[in-house]
NUVO-628249 format. One record per residue (C-alpha): residue number from 1; residue in three letters; x, y, z. Coordinates in pm, 1 decimal, decimal comma. Each point is the difference from the previous one (the first is absolute). Layout:
residues N
+-----+------+----------+----------+----------+
! pos ! code !        X !        Y !        Z !
+-----+------+----------+----------+----------+
! NUM !  ala !        X !        Y !        Z !
...
+-----+------+----------+----------+----------+
//
This chain:
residues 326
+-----+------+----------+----------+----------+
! pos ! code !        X !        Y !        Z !
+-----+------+----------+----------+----------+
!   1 !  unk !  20543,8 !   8896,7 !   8519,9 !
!   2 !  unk !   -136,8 !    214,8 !   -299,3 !
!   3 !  unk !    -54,0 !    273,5 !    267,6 !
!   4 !  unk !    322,0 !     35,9 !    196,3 !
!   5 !  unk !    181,0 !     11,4 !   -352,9 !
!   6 !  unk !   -240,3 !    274,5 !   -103,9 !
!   7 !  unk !     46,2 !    191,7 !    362,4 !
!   8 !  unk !    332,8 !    -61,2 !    -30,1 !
!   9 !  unk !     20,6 !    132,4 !   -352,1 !
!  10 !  unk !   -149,8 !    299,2 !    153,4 !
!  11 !  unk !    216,5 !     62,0 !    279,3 !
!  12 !  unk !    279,1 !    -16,6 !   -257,0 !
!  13 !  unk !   -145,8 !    260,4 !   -192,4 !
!  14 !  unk !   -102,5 !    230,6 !    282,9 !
!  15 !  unk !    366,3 !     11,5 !    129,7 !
!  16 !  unk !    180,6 !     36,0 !   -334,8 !
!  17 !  unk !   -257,3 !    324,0 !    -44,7 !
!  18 !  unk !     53,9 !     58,9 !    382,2 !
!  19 !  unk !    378,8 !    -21,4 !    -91,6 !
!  20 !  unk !    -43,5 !    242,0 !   -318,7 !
!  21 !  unk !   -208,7 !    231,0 !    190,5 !
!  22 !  unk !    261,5 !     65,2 !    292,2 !
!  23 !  unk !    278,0 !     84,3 !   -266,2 !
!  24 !  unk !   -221,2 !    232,7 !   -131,6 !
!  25 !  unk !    -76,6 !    133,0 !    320,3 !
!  26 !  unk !    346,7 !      4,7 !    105,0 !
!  27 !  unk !     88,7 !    197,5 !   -331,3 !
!  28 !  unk !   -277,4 !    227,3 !     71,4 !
!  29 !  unk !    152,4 !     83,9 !    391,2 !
!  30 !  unk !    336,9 !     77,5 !   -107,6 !
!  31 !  unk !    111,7 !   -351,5 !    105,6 !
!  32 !  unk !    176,4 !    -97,3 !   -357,1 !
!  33 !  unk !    301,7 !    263,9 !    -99,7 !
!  34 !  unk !    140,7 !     72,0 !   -311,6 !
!  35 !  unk !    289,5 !    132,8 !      8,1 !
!  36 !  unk !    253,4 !     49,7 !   -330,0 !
!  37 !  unk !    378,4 !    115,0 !      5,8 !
!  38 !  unk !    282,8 !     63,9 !   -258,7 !
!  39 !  unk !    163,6 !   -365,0 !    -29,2 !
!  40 !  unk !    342,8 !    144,6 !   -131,8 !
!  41 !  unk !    -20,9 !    366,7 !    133,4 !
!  42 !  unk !    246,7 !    200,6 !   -272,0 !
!  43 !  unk !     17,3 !    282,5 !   -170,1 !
!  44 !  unk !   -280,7 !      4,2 !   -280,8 !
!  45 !  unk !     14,0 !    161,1 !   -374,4 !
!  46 !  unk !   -280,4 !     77,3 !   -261,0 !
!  47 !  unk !     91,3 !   -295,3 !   -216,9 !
!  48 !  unk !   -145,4 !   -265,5 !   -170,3 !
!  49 !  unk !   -175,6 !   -319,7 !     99,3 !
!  50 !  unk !    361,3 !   -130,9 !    -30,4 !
!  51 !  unk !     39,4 !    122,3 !    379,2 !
!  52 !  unk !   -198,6 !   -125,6 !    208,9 !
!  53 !  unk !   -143,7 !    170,4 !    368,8 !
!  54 !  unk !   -116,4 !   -305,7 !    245,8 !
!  55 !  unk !   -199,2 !     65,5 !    262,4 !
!  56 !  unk !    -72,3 !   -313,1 !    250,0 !
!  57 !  unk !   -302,1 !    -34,6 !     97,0 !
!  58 !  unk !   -151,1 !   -205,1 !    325,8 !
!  59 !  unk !   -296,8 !    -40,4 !    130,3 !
!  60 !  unk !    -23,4 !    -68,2 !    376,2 !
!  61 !  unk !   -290,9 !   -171,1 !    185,9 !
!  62 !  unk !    -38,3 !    124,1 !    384,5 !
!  63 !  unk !   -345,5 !   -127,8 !     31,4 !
!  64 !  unk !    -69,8 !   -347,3 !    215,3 !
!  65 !  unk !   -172,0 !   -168,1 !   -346,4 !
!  66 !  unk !    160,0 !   -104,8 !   -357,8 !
!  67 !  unk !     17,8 !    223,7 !   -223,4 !
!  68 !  unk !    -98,1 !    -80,4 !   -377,0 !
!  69 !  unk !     79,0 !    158,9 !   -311,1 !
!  70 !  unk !      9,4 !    -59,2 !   -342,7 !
!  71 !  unk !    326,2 !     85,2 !   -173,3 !
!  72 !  unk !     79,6 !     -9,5 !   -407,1 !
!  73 !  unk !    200,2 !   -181,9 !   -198,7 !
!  74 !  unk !     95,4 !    381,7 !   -133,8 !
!  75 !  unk !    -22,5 !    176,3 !    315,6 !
!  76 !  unk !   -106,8 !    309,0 !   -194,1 !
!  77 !  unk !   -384,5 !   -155,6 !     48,4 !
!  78 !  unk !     37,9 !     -7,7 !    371,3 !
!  79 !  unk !    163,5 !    337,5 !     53,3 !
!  80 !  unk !     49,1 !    341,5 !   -121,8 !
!  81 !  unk !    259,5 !    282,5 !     48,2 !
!  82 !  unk !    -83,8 !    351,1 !      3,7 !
!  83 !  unk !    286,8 !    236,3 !    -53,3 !
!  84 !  unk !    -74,8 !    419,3 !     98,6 !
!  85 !  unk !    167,9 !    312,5 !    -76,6 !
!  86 !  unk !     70,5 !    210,7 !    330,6 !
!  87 !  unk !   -313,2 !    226,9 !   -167,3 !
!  88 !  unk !   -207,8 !   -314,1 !     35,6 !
!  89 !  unk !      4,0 !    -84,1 !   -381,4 !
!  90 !  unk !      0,9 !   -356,7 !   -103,8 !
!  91 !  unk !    224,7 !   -203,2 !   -231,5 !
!  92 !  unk !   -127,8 !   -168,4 !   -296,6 !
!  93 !  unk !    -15,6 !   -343,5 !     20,7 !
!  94 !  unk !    263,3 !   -223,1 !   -204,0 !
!  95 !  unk !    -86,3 !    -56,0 !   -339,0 !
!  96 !  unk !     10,0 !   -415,4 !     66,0 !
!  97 !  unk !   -218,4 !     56,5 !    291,7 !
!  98 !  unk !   -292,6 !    151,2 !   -195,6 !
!  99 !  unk !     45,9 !   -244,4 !   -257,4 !
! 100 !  unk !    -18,0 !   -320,2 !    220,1 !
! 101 !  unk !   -310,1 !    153,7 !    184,8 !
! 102 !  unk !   -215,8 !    129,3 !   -295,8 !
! 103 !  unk !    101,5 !   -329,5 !   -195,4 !
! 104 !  unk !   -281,6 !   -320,0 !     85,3 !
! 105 !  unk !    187,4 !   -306,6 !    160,0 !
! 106 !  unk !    -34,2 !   -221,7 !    231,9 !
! 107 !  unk !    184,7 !     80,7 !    340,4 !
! 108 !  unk !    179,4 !   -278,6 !    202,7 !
! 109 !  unk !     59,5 !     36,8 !    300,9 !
! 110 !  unk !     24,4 !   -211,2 !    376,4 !
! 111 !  unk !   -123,9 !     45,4 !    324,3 !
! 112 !  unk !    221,0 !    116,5 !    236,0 !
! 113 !  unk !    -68,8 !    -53,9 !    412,1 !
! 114 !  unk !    221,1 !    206,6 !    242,6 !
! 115 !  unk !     11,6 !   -140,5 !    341,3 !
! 116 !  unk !    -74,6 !    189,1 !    302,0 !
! 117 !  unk !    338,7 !    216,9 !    108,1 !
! 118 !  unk !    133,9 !    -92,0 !   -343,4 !
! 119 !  unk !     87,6 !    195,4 !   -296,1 !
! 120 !  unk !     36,2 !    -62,5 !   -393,3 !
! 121 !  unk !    198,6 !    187,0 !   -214,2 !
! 122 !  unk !    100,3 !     29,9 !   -378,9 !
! 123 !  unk !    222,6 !    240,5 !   -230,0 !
! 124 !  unk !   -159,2 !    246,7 !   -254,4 !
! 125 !  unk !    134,9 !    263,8 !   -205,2 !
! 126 !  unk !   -173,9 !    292,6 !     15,5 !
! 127 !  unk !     93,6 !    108,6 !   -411,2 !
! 128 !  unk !   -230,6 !   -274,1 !   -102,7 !
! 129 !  unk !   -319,2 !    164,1 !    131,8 !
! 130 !  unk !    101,9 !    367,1 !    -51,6 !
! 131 !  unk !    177,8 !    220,4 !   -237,0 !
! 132 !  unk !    269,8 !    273,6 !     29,0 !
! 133 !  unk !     52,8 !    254,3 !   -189,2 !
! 134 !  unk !    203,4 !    246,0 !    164,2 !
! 135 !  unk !    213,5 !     38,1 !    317,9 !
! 136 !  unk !   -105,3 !    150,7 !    329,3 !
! 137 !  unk !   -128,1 !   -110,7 !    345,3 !
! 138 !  unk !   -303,7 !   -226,9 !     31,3 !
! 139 !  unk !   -199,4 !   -188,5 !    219,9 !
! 140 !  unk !    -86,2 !   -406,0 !    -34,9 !
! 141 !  unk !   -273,8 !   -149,5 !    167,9 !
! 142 !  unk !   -160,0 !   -380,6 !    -62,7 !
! 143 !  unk !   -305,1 !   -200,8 !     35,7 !
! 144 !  unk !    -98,3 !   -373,8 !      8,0 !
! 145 !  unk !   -332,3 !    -88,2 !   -131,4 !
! 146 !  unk !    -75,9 !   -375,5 !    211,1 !
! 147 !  unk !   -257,6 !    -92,0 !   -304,0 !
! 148 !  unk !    186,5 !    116,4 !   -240,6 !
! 149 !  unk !     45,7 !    348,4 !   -189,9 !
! 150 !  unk !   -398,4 !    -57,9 !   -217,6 !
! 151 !  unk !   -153,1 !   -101,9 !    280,8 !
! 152 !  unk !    -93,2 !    391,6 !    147,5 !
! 153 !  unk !   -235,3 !   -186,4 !    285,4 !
! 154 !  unk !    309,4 !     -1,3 !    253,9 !
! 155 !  unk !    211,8 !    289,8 !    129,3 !
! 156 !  unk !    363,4 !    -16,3 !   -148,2 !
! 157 !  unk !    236,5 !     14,0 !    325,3 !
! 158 !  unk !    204,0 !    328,9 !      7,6 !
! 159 !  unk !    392,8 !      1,6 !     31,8 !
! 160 !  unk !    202,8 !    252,7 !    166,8 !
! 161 !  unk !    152,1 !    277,5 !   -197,8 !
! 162 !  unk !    377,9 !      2,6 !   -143,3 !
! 163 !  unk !    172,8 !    328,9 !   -137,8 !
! 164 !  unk !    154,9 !   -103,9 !   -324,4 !
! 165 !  unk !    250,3 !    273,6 !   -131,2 !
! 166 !  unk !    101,8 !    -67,7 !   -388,6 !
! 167 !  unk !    309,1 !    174,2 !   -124,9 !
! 168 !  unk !     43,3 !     88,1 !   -347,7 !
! 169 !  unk !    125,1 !   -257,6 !   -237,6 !
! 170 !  unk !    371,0 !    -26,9 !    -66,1 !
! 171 !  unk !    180,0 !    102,2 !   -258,3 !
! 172 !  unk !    345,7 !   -138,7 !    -88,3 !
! 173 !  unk !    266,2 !    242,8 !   -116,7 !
! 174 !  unk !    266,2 !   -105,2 !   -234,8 !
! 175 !  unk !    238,5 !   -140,9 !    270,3 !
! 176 !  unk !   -266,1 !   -226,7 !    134,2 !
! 177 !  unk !    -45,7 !    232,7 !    280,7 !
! 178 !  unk !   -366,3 !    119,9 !    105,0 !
! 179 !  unk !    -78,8 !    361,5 !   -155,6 !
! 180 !  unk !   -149,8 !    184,5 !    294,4 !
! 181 !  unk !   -381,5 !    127,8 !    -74,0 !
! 182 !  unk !   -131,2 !    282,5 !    213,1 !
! 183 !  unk !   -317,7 !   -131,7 !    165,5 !
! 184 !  unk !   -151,1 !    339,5 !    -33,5 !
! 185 !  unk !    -14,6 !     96,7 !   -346,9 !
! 186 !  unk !    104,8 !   -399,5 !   -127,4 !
! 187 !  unk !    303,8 !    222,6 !   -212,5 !
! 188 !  unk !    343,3 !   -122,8 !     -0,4 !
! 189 !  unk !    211,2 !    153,4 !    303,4 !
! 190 !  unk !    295,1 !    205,3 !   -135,6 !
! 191 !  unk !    276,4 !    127,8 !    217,6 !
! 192 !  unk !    128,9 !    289,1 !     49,9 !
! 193 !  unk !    334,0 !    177,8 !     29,1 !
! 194 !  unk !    -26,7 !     83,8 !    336,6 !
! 195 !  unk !    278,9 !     60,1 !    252,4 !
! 196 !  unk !    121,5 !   -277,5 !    284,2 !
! 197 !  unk !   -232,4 !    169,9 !    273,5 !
! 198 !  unk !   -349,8 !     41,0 !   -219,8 !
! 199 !  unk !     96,6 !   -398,8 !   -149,8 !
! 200 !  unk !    -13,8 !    -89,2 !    343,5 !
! 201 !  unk !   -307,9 !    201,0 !    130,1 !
! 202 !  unk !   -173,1 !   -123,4 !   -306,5 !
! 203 !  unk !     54,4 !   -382,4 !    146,8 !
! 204 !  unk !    -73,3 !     28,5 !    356,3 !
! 205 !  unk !   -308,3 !    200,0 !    -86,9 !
! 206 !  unk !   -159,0 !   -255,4 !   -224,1 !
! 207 !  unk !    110,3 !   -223,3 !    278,9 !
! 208 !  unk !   -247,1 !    173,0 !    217,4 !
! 209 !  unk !   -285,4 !     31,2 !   -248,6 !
! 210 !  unk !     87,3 !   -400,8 !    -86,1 !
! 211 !  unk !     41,3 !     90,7 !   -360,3 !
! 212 !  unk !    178,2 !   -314,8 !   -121,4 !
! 213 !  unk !     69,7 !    159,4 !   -345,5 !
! 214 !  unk !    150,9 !    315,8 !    137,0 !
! 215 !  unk !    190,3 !   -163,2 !    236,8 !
! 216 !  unk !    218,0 !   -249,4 !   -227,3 !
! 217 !  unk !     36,8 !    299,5 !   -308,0 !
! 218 !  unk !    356,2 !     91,1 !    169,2 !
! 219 !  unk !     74,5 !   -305,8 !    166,1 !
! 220 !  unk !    271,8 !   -235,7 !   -187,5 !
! 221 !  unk !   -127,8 !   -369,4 !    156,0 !
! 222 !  unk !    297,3 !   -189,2 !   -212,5 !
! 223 !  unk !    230,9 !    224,7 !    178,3 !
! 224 !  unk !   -167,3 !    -48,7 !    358,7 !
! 225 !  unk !    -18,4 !   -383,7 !   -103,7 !
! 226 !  unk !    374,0 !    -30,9 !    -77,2 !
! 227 !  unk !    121,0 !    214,9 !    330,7 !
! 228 !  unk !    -53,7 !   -344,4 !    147,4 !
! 229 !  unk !    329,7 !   -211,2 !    -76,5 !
! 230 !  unk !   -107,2 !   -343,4 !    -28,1 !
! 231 !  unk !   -296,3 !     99,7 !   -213,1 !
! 232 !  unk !    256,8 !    188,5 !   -208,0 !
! 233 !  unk !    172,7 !   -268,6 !    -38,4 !
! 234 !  unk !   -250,3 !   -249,1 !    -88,7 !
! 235 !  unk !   -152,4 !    301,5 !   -246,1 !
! 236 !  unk !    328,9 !     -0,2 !   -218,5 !
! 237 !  unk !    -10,4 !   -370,2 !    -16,2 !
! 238 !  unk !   -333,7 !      2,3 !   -195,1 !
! 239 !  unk !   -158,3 !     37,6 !   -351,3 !
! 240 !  unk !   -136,4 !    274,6 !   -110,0 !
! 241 !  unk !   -313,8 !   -168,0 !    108,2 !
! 242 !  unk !     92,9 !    -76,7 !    318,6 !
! 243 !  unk !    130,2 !    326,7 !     64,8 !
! 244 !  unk !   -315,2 !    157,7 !   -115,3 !
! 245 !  unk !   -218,3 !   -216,4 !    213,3 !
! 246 !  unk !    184,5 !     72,5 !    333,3 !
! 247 !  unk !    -25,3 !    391,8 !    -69,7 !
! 248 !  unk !   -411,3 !    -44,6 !    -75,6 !
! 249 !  unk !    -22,8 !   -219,7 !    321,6 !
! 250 !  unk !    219,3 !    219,8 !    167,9 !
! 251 !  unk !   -268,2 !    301,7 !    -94,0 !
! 252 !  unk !   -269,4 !   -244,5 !     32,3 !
! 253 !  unk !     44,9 !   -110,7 !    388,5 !
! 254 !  unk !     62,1 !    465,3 !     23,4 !
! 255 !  unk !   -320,2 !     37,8 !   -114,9 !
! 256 !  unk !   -186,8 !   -265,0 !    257,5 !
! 257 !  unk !    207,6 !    134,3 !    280,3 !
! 258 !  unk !   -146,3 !    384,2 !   -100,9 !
! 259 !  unk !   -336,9 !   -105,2 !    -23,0 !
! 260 !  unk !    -66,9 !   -330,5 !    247,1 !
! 261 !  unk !    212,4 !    167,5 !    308,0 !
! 262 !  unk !   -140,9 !    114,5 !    324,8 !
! 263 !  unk !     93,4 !    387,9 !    -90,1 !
! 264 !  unk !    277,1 !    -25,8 !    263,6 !
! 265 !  unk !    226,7 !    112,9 !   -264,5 !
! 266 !  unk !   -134,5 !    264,4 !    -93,4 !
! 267 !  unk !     80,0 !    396,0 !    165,0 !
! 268 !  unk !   -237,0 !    200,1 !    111,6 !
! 269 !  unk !    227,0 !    281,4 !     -7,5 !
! 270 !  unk !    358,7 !     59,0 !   -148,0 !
! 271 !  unk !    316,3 !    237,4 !    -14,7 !
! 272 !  unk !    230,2 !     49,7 !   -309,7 !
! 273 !  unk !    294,3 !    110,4 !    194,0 !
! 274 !  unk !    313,8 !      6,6 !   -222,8 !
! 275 !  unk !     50,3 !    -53,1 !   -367,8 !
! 276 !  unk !    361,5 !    -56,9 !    -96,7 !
! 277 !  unk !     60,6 !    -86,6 !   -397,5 !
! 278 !  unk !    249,1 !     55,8 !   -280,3 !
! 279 !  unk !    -31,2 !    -41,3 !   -337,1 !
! 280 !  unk !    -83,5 !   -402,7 !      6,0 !
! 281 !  unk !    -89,8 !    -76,5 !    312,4 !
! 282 !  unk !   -178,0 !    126,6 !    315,4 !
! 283 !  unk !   -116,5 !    -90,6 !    340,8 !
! 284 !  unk !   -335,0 !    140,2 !    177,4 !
! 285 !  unk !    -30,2 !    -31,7 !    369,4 !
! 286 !  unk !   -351,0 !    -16,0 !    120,8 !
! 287 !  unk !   -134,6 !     -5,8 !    350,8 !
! 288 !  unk !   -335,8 !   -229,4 !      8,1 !
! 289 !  unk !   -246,5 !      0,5 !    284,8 !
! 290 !  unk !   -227,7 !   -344,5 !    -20,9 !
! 291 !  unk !   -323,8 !     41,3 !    260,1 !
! 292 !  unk !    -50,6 !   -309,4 !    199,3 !
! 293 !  unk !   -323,7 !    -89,9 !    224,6 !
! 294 !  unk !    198,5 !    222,9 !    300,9 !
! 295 !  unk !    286,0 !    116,6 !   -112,9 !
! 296 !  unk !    205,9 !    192,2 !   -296,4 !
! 297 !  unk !    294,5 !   -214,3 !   -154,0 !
! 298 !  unk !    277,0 !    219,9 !   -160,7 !
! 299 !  unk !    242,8 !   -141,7 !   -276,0 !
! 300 !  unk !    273,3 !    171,2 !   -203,9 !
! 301 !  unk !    -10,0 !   -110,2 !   -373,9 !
! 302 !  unk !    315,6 !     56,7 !   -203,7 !
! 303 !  unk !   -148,7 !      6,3 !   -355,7 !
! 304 !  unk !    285,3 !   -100,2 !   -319,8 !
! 305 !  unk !    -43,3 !    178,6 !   -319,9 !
! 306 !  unk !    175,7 !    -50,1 !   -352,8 !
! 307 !  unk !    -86,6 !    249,2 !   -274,2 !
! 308 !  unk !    -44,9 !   -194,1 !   -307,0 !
! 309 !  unk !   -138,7 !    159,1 !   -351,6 !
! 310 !  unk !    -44,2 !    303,0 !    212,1 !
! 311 !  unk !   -215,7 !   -183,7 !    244,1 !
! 312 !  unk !     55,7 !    -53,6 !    384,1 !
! 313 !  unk !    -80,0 !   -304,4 !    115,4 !
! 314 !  unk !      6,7 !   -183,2 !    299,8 !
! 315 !  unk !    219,4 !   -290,7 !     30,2 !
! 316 !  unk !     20,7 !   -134,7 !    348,8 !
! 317 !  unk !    -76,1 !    180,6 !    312,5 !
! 318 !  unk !     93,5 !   -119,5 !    388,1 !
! 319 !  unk !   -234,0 !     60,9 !    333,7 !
! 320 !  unk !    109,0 !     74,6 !    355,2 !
! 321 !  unk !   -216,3 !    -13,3 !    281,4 !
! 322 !  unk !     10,1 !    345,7 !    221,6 !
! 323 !  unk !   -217,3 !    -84,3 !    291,6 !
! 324 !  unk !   -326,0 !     53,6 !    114,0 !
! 325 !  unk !   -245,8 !    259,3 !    126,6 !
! 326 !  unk !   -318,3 !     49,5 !    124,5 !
+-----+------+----------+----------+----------+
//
């Protein structure tokens, strides 16, 4: 009896490393993906911990066999981020990160097992394990160490890559409304007196070049906000507060429709082809040409203008489709 528990015992043993050694193997072919995306894709700024950037991450088992992995209690022991410059330079790593790896303590952690054809996932964010210190375009990339971040005998599992843009941070004016910062030279944008015609240029062509900044310097979004009239009316029955809040959220849902569109909306060509204006107020009629996949859509935009402190600025403007060609 002594025996079959002992060759039992064995068999036991032999499949769990059997079992261990085919989700290796199976990490080794390719068989396990990791694979991380933005959890609450938005616009980003160069801010604080206070704001965080999640990324989720999931790790997928194709492979026929289990797959086992250990994962910490602080995740930062099982993974690691690496953030790049498009020149190829790399972040530094978070303060807190460096600390809680340099510093001697024990590391909890359980053991995970991912079916075959099934997938586990979890939430990170990404300013934990990196710093920022300026704006500008990067690239984000993960791995997964299965034994844990000391243990250097296993290959971490490579993620795909994500392109992380990071706008400066924002500055509040003192009407509560975002000062625009140039993402070039990081200096306050100033306008300019510049006639109806050039105000309007100006817009559409930081439209093209998908210059956020430039593009809201002449726009007035409480003006475009309140050419709607139920939203007018509901704006004069706030609060200060409240009124404030709908203009920000009224520039705030602007800005993810400029950056998080499918560039539909934006021309590839255009046509200033009459400026009429008087002393207060103007209007700027601009043919726009938007390239589709197999085809040329053309659109008349009738641009509204009020000169105010000896400014032009637009204040509503109206589209009219004008066909098609090829």
């Amino acid at each position: 009896m002594k025996k079959i528990y002992q060759t039992l015992a064995l068999m036991l043993l032999g499949l769990t490393c059997l079992s261990f050694a085919h989700a290796f193997e199976a990490s080794a072919q390719g068989e396990v993906e990791f694979n991380i995306r933005f959890f609450d894709r938005r616009i980003y700024y160069v801010t604080d911990g206070n704001d965080p950037i999640y990324v989720q991450v999931t790790i997928s088992n194709n492979s026929p066999f289990p797959y086992r992995f250990k994962l910490a209690d602080d995740r930062a022991f099982t993974m690691n981020i690496d953030i790049r410059t498009m020149t190829n330079r790399q972040l530094p790593q978070a303060d807190s990160l460096v600390r809680k790896r340099t510093t001697y303590n024990q590391v909890f952690f359980r053991e995970i097992t991912i079916e075959s054809r099934e997938s586990f996932s979890f939430i990170e964010n990404i300013k934990d394990y990196v710093r920022f210190e300026q704006p500008g375009s990067y690239r984000v990339r993960a791995y997964v160490y299965p034994e844990l971040i000391r243990n250097t005998s296993v290959q971490p599992i490579e993620s795909n890559y994500l392109n992380l843009t990071l706008r400066p941070a924002v500055i509040m004016g003192s009407d509560g409304i975002p000062i625009q910062m140039d993402t070039a030279t990081g200096a306050a944008l100033v306008k300019q007196p510049l006639p109806p015609d050039e105000v309007v240029l100006y817009t559409i062509t930081a439209r093209q070049q998908s210059q956020w900044e430039r593009y809201i310097l002449y726009l007035d979004p409480k003006a475009m906000l309140l050419e709607n009239a139920d939203i007018s009316r509901r704006y004069y029955s706030e609060n200060e507060t409240g009124r404030l809040t709908m203009v920000n959220d009224y520039i705030q849902n602007l800005r993810n429709a400029f950056f998080l569109n499918d560039n539909s909306d934006i021309p590839s060509s255009f046509e200033i082809l009459r400026t009429e204006y008087n002393n207060n107020k103007g209007i700027v009629s601009v043919m726009q040409k938007f390239r589709m996949s197999n085809y040329t859509e053309l659109k008349l935009y009738r641009y509204f203008l009020e000169k105010r402190d000896n400014f032009w600025i637009i204040v509503n403007y109206t589209t009219q489709g004008m066909g098609t060609q090829e």
